[in-house]
LUMDREN-961824 format. One record per residue (C-alpha): x, y, z. Coordinates in steps of 0.02 Angstrom, whole numbers, plus 50000, padded with zeros to 5 digits. Example, Ala and Ser with C-alpha at 12.3 -4.5 7.8 and 13.67 -1.06 7.14 Angstrom:
<atoms>
506154977550390 506844994750357 
</atoms>
This chain:
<atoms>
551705494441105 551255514041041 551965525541153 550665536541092 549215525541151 550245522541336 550575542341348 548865549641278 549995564241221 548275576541234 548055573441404 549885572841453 549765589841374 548575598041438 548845590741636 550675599341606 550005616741555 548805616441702 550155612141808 551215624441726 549645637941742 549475632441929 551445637941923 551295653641869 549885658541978 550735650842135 552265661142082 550995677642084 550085675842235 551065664242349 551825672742533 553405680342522 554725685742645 556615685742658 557125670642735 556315656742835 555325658942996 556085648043140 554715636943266 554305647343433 555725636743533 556305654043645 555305661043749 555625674743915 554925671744115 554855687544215 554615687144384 554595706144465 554985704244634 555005721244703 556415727944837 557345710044835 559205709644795 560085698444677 560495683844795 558745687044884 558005683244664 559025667944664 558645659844820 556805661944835 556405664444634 557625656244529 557805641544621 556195633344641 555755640544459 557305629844389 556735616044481 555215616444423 555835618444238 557205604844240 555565593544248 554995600444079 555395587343955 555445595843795 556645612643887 558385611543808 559115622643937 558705635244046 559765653644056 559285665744214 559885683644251 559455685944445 559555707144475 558845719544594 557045717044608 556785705444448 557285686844384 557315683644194 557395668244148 557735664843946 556985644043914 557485636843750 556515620343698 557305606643599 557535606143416 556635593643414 555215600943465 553665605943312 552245609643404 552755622943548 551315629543601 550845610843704 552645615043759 552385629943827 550845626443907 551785614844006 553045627144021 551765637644103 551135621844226 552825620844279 552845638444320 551235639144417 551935626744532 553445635144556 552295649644623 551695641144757 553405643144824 553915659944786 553675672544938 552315685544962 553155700944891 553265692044725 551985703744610 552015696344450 552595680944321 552475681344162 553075671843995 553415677443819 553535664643696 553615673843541 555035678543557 555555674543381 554305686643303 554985697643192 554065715243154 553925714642958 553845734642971 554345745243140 553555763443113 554385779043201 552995792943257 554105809143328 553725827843329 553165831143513 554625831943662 553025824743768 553285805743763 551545802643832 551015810243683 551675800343562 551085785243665 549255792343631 549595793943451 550515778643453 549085768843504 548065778343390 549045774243241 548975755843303 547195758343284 547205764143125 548305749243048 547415735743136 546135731342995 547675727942859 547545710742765 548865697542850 549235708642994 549295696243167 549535711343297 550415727943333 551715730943472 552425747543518 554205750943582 554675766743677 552815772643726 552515775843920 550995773544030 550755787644143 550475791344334 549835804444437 550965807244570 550595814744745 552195823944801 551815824144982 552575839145075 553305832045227 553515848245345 551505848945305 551215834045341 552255834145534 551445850445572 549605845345534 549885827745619 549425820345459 550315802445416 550255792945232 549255779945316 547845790645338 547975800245170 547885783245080 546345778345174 545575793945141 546085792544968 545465775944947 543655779745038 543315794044909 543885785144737 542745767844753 541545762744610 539935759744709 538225759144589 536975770544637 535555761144585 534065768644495 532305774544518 530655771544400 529845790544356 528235784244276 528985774044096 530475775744133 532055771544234 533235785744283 534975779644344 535855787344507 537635791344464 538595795044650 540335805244647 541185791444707 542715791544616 543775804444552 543275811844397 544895823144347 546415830244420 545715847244496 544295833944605 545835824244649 546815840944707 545145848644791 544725834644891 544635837845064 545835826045180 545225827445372 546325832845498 546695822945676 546135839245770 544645842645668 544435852245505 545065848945362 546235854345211 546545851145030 547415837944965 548285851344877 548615860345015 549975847145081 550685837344908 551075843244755 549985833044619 550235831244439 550045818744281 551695811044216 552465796944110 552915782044241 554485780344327 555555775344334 556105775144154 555725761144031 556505758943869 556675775143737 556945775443550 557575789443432 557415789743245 558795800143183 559295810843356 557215812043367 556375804643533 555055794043453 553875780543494 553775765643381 552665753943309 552995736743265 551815726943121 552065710643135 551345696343026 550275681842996 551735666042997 551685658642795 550355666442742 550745684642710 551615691542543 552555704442606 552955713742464 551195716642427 550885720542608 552235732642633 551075741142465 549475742142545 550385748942708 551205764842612 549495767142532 548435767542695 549955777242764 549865791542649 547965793142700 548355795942865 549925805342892 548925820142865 547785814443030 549475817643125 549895830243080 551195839843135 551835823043197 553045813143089 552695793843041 554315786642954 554805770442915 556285765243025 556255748042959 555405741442800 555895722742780 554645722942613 555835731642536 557045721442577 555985705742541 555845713642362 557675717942354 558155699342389 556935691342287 557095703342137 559095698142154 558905679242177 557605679742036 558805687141892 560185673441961 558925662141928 558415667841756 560385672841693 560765653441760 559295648141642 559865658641471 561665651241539 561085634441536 560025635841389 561545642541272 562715626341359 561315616041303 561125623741137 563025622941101 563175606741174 561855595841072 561275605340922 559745619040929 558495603540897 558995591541028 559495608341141 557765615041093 556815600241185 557935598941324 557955617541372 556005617641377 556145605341522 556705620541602 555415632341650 554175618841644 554945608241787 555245625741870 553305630441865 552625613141896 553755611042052 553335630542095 551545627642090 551665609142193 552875619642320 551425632842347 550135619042370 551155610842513 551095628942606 552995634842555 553335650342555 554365659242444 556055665442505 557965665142485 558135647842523 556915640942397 557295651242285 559215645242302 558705627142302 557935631342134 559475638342074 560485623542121 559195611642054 559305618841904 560865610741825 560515593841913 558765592341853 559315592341665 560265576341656 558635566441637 558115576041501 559925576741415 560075559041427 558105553141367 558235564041228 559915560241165 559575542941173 558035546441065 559225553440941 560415539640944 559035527040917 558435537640756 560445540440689 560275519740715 558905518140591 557285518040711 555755523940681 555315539340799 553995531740902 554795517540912 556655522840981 555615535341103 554925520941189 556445510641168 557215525241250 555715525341429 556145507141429 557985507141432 558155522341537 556735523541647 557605511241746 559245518941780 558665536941772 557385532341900 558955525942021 560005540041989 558585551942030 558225542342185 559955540342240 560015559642238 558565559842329 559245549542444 560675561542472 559755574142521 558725564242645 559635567442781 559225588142751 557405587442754 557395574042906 558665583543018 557855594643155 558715610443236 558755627943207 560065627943049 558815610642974 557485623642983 558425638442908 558915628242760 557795615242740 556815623642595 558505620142506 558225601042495 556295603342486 556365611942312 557905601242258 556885583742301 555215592042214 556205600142057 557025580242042 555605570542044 554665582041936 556045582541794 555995563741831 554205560641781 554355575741633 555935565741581 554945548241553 553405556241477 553335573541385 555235571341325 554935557941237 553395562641185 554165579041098 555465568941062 554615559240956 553705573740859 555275585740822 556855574340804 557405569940642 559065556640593 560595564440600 562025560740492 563275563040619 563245554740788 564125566840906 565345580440900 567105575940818 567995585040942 566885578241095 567015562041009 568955563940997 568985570041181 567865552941219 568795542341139 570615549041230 569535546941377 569145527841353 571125523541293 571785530041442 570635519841556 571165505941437 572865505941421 573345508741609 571955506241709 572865505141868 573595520041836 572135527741850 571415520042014 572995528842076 572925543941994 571135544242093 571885539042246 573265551542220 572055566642195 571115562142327 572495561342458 573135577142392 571385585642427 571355576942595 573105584642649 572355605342620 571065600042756 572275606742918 572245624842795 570315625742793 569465641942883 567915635242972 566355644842965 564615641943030 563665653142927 564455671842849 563785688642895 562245694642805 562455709342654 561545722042743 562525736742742 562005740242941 562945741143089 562245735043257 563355744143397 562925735943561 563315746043712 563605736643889 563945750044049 564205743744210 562965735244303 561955746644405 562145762144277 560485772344290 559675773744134 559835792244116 561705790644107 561795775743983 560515788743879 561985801943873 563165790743814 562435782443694 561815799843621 563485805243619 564225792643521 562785793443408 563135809743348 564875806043332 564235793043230 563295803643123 564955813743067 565955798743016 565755796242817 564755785242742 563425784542869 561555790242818 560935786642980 560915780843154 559415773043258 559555771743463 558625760843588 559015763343765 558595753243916 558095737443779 558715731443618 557285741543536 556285727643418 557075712643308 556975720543155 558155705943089 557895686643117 559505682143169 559505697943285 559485691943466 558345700043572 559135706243765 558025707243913 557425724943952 559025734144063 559445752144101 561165749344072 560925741243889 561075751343735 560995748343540 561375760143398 560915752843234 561965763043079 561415763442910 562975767042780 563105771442605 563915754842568 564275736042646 566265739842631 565905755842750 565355744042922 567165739442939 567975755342963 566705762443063 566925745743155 568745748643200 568065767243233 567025763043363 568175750743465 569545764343466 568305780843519 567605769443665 568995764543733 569695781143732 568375791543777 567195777643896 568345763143957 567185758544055 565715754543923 565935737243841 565455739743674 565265724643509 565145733243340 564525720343218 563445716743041 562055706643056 562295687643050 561535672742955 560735657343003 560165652943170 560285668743324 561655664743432 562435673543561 564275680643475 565395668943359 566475665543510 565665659643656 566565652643815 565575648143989 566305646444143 565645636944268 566605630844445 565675628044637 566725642644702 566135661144659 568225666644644 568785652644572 567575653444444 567895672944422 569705670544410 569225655944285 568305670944163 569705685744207 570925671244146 569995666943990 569445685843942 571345689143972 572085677943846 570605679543737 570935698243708 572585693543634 572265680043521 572245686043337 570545687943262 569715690343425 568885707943436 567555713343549 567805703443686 567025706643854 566395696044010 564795695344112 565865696344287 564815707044396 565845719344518 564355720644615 563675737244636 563765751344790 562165747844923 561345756845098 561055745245199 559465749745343 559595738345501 558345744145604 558325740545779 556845732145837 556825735846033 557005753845970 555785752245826 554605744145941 554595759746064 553985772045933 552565758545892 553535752845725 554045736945630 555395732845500 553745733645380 553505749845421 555115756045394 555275747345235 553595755145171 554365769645209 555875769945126 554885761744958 553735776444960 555215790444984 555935785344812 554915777244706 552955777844786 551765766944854 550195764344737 548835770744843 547245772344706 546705772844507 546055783944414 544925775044328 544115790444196 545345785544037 545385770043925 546785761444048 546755764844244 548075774844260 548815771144446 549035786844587 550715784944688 551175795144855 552905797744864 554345812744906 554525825544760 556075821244710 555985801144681 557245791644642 558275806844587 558335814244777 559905814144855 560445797644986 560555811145129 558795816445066 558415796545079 558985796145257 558155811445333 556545802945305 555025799745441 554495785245466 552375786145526 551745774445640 549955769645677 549485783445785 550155797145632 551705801445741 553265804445633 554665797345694 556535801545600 557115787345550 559075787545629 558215786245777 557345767345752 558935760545624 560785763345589 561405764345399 562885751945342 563485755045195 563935737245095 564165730244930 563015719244833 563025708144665 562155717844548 561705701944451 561625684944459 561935673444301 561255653844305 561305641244171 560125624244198 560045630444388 562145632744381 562905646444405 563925653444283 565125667744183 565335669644001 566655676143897 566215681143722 567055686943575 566725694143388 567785687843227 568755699843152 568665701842969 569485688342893 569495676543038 568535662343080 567835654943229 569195637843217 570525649043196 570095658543370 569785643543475 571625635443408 572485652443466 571835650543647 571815631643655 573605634743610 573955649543747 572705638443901 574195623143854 575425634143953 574175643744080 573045628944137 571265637644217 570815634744412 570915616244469 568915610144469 568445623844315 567325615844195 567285626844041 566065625143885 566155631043697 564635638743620 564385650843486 564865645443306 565755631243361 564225623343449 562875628643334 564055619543201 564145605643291 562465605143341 561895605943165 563085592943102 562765581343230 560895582543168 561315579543012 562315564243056 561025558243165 559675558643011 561235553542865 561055533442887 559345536742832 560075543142681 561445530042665 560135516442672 559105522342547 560565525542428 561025508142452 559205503442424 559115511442260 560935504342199 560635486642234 558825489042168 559455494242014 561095483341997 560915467942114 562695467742112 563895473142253 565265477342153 564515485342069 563815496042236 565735497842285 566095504342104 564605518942123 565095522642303 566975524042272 566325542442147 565945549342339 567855550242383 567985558142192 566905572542238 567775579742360 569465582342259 569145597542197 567935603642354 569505606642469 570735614242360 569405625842290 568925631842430 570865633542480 571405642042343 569865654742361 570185658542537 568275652942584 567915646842737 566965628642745 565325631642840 563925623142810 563415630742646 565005621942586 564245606442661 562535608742585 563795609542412 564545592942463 562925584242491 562405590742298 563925585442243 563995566942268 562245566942214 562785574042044 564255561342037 563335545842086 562245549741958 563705550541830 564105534741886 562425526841873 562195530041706 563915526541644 564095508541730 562155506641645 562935506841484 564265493041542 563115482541591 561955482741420 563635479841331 563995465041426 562065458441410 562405457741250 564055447241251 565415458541212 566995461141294 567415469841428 568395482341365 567275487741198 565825486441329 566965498741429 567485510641298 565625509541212 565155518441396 566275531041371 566065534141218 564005536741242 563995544241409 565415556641418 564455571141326 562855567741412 564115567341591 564915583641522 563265591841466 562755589941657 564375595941722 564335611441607 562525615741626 562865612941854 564185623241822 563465636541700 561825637441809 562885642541992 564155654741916 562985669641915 562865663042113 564505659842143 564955678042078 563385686542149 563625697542310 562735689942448 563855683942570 562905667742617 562795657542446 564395658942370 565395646642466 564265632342432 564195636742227 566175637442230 566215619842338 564965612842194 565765620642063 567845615742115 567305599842159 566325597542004 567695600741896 568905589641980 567495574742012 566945576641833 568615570841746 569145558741869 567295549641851 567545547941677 569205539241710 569245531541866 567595524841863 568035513741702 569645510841749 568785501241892 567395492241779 568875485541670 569875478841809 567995470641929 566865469341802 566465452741712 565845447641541 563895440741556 563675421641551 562925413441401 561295413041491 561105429141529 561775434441359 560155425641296 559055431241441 559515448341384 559325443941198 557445438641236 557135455741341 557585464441191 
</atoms>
């Protein structure tokens, strides 16, 4: 048969350049961004709940909304904060779980009915469920001390943006609504009999939208426009309030009234010691390319800064940059591993042969590209990684076709005819080996959970890049192949040959030896396990700091502001910073995926430090832990760089959960305790709440009752003294902007201020309130923590530099051994540990998939169980090297070091494959064992080296690159390469010597016919 005819080399040709074309077009226009975008599986309940008190949250809030959620199938677990006036409740779904908005609709079912239960002071619920959006660009507008101001302009800019291609909305952080306070004057309001009561009626009467109607004047209708409602300040300040005796006064006459940002507080931001307000871009999910995005931005940007003028509009954080930063990097690795494996290739085969095989290369790498970008990938990191490791594996086919090809030819064939004696003698066993790594990585793409969906572009591009050089390997490498090659007078190297040869005598000679030399090695390796460091996933590269401040529950916001902006401009003398961002009262936005994102708190802080270099986080790390607890002991504070993988709450995590409030407190003191003195442990604070100073009002109701009053009333009262009751709305901007009566002071008057207070009743008599209720001073939780309905503490902890997670957990296992905790304490691991174990346990779960189909493909291709067992027994063989590599390096095994493993004993099954292929042909064809044996060796060791070399030569630029997350998982592939490579090549025939049988007669002509 003409492989010319069965290939139709035209159109083989030209469906590769369009494929290649489609490549290079996909590799132009396809959606960038950093890393990969995680499913909507977090989400936020608020319930505001005004006046309440912690315990009062959890009781009537909390528990009928857990209740209520515990019934939600597809919630993982539930976290709730329970604090003065306000539940938040954080609701992660399963990772299971793909389509989360028909989750969160039940999600919000479930909280509807919990509402029914909830009591009447409850004002508002509310749910967030994107969470996990991350603003692509966060804007900083400052110039103006007024921050109602910058709100305005804010929202202007937000106008101005909204139109940009790929954009899916704008938030803003730091901007303030406003409110037009009445400061009611109270010695005015005693002496004129006047009580609130009245003014809000009155208030309410003259600020009512009420249609006047209209009237026909011949053609035409003229409407009737009433004063009804307020139209600005001065009508608000001139209206006329009636008095009891008759007459009547100004409103201005009795209150003083002005227009304000809302209070108390919310959060504030400050770009480089500036007050600013911020604006957040964030953008269309997959289909956005950011770099070209963050372009367009600066250009529409520069056309309107001068609109703001004086006003400043900088960019606080530009992740297009960084998009463009990582890319730009990953790409050269990827092209300096190509030149690396084309010059392996080239010295390894001869610059014909290495000619043909190198322009599998690129066009496996555009055609797999192109296919990626039709599927909806998206171009990040982690593709762009499982390209790079792809790279070495996906050249074996086409080392192995084509030096077959040129075999055949140095044998005496004609071209066409050893190319497709080549497809039919390898298509075979190439197709099983490429399957069998396919199978390997199965388990990847199938597993579900945050860290599947962080690296599951990894096996994705590996799997596509595979099959691809699969089908290339059958078809155009032949097909070239058969065009360029030419005899050769020698067959192979004489030094490789030499090395091939000492290769197939040892297996020969002592072949027992060898299965214990194997066994040997591999015990060795197994013994370094206790010495492995185990990581989840590194810290990124980012040379930032994230400084998390923590004061005591019940701080006012004001004071956590004066903290925070004093250690920011200590902050800002320390060398090597270039400058210092600070959110208070919220964690300001996620400008970072793996950043977590804390419920709004005035006690909450974050200073976010940008340094000259990565190695200048870790001194101003230990700077920070020694200035605060100097200077503030009592602000918790966790200085860290930003993490990788999925968001988690610190690297050491430890909940602490018992049915008695002090046991369970003396449970956490315990644990924080010993955990401050383990090695490696830095940072490490507790969620214990000491409760905070309250006044408690117990009014007495025979008393109250004289004076015409109720608890109600007194309550009222007291709500309107310090932070105002809403009375009206003014109703003349683009927002109503709401009118509040209250003291002049607020919340900032004094307690004895507080107490001196009148309390109206219905008639407008004021009546002091010591005379209806007697103040008890007491002490209340200032929060409440729950976990799935449970209450709970946590203890957390940071790594120090050096350290990892196991090695934290082993130093207080080893301490608890001779302190046992309370009798009934039930205590739980999270952080690193958990998400670890989470995400192996996934991939477990999905890895008999994977074993199956490897089995599948091995007895598919072999119908032989030994010779199954002889393939499987390379897995053992792969991880000799893996261990003491990573020993010997000092890196930690995370799961990037798995992710090498699972590439690994896909590259060494395939060595086998092909190898025991070989046997097998030899034996068809009636020889003896051992030439059969040594004949393997002798053809495959140059095509198993050229594949070690080029795996090898295509991760070093990797392995010595400096991101922190990709390194460990090319020196795991790369140690374990080495060590797997060598004892293949002898165990694997020492094996086949010692199982293996010579063919019967009748197969030796079956065989014989085939051919």
């Amino acid at each position: 048969m003409n492989l010319r005819r069965v290939l139709r080399p035209r159109l083989l040709g030209m469906v590769v350049v369009m494929l290649a074309l489609l490549g290079v077009a996909s590799y132009l226009t396809m959606a960038r961004q950093e890393d990969p975008s995680f499913p909507y599986r977090a989400g936020l309940i608020t319930v505001i709940y005004p006046g309440a008190v912690a315990e009062s949250v959890e009781r009537l809030v909390l528990e009928p909304l857990s209740d209520e959620l515990s019934q939600v199938s597809e919630v993982d677990f539930i976290k709730a904060t329970a604090r003065t006036g306000v539940a938040l409740v954080s609701v992660m779904l399963d990772d299971n779980i793909y389509d989360t908005d028909a989750a969160w609709d039940r999600v919000r079912q479930a909280m509807t009915r919990a509402e029914l239960s909830f009591p009447a002071g409850v004002r508002s619920i509310e749910l967030d469920d994107r969470l996990l959006d991350i603003p692509a660009v966060v804007l900083a507008l400052r110039g103006d001390a007024s921050v109602v101001r910058l709100s305005d302009e804010a929202e202007r800019l937000k106008r101005q943006l909204m139109d940009l291609p790929g954009l899916a909305r704008v938030e803003l952080y730091g901007d303030t609504e406003e409110q037009i306070t009445i400061a009611l004057h109270d010695a005015e309001l005693r002496r004129l009999g006047l009580s609130p009561q009245a003014l809000s009626s009155v208030l309410a009467q003259r600020n009512q939208v009420i249609p006047g109607g209209f009237v026909v004047v011949g053609s035409q209708r003229l409407g009737v426009l009433p004063n009804s409602e307020f139209v600005d300040l001065d009508a608000l300040k001139a209206t006329q309030i009636p008095l009891p005796n008759g007459g009547s006064v100004p409103l201005a006459a009795i209150a003083d009234i002005w227009r304000g940002p809302v209070e108390p507080i919310g959060e504030r931001a400050w770009f480089d010691g500036d007050q600013s307000v911020l604006v957040g871009l964030i953008l269309e999910r997959g289909q956005v390319d950011a770099i070209r995005f963050g372009e367009q931005l600066r250009a529409r940007l520069d056309t309107l800064r001068p609109e703001f003028a004086p006003l400043q509009v900088d960019e606080m954080f530009f992740q297009p940059d960084q998009v463009k930063e990582r890319l730009e990097g990953l790409e050269q690795n990827l092209l300096s591993s190509v030149l690396i494996i084309v010059a392996v290739v080239l010295l390894g085969m001869g610059w014909r042969m290495g000619i043909l095989v190198a322009a599998m290369l690129p066009l496996v790498a555009l055609i797999s590209l192109g296919l990626y970008d039709l599927g909806g990938g998206i171009l990040h990191q982690i593709a762009v990684i499982g390209m790079v490791i792809s790279l070495g594996i996906l050249i074996d086919n086409a080392i192995v076709m084509v030096e077959n090809i040129q075999d055949r030819l140095n044998a005496g064939e004609a071209r066409w005819q050893a190319a497709f004696g080549a497809v039919r003698e390898l298509a075979g066993p190439l197709g099983a080996s490429t399957a069998t790594t396919l199978a390997a990585f199965t388990p990847m793409l199938l597993s579900k959970g945050g860290t599947a969906d962080f690296t599951r572009g990894i096996p994705v591009m590996i799997m596509l890049t595979l099959i691809v050089s699969y089908l290339l390997a059958i078809s155009v490498a032949p097909m070239l192949s058969g065009h360029f090659l030419k005899p050769a007078a020698t067959r192979m190297n004489p030094r490789m040959e030499a090395f091939a040869s000492a290769l197939a005598r040892l297996s020969e000679r002592a072949p027992k030896r060898m299965l214990l030399l194997g066994a040997g090695v591999v015990a060795l390796s197994l013994a370094l396990a206790p010495l492995i460091k185990l990581q989840f996933f590194p810290n990124a590269d980012r040379p930032q700091l994230v400084v998390e401040l923590f004061m005591p529950e019940g701080t006012d916001q004001r004071h956590t502001t004066e903290v925070a902006a004093l250690l920011e401009g200590e902050l800002m003398a320390q060398p090597g910073v270039l400058s210092v961002h600070r959110f208070v009262g919220a964690t300001g936005p996620s400008f970072y995926y793996n950043l977590n994102r804390f419920p709004k708190a005035p006690n909450r802080a974050r200073l976010v430090v940008n340094t000259s270099a990565l190695g200048d986080t870790a001194s101003l790390q230990h700077w920070v832990r020694e200035r605060v607890s100097t200077q503030w002991p009592e602000l918790d504070v966790v200085a860290t760089t930003l993490g990788q993988g999925p968001p988690r709450e610190a690297p050491v995590e430890l909940r602490v959960y018992h049915h008695d409030d002090r046991q369970r407190i003396a449970a956490a003191e315990q644990l924080f305790a010993v955990l401050k003195q383990v090695p490696g442990a830095v940072d490490v604070r507790h969620d214990i709440d000491l409760g905070v100073p309250t006044v408690k009002i117990e009014v007495d109701d025979a008393q109250a009752q004289r004076f015409g009053l109720t608890r109600a009333d007194v309550a009222q009262a007291l709500f309107r003294q310090s932070l105002g009751t809403t009375v009206e709305q003014y109703r003349q901007e683009l927002d109503p902007i709401p009118i509040l009566l209250r003291t002049h002071e607020g919340s900032q008057q004094s307690l004895q201020r507080l107490l001196s207070a009148n309390v109206f009743n219905a008639a407008g008599q004021a009546v002091p309130l010591t005379a209806v209720a007697r103040v008890v001073p007491a002490w209340q939780p200032a929060s409440i923590r729950q976990r799935d309905g449970v209450r709970v503490l946590t203890v957390t902890a940071g790594l120090e530099q050096g350290f990892s997670f196991s090695q934290v957990l082993g130093g207080l296992q080893a301490r608890l051994a001779d302190a046992a905790l309370p009798a009934g304490t039930r205590l739980e691991i999270g952080g690193d540990s958990e998400g670890s174990g989470d995400a192996n346990r996934a991939l477990f779960t999905t890895a008999p998939i994977g074993i199956l189909l490897l089995l599948f493909f091995l007895l598919l291709q072999f119908n032989s169980f030994k010779r199954l067992g002889i393939v499987l027994l390379t897995v053992p063989l792969a991880s000799a090297g893996v261990l003491p590599g990573l020993v010997f390096s000092g890196v930690p095994f995370g799961f990037q070091s798995l992710l090498g493993v699972i590439a690994l004993v896909g590259i060494v099954v395939n060595n086998a494959i092909v190898l025991i292929d070989v046997v097998d042909q030899g034996l068809a064809q009636g020889r003896p064992i051992d030439q059969s044996v040594s004949d393997a060796v002798m053809r495959r060791t140059r095509p198993i080296l050229l594949t070690t070399a080029t795996t090898i030569a295509g991760l070093l630029p990797l392995a010595f690159s400096s991101s922190t997350l990709w390194p460990p998982m090319a020196w795991a592939i790369i140690s374990g390469l080495l060590a797997s490579t060598v004892l293949t090549l002898l165990v694997v025939p020492a094996v086949c010597r010692l199982w293996l049988r010579p063919a019967t007669p009748g197969a030796e002509k079956a065989a014989m016919q085939m051919n």
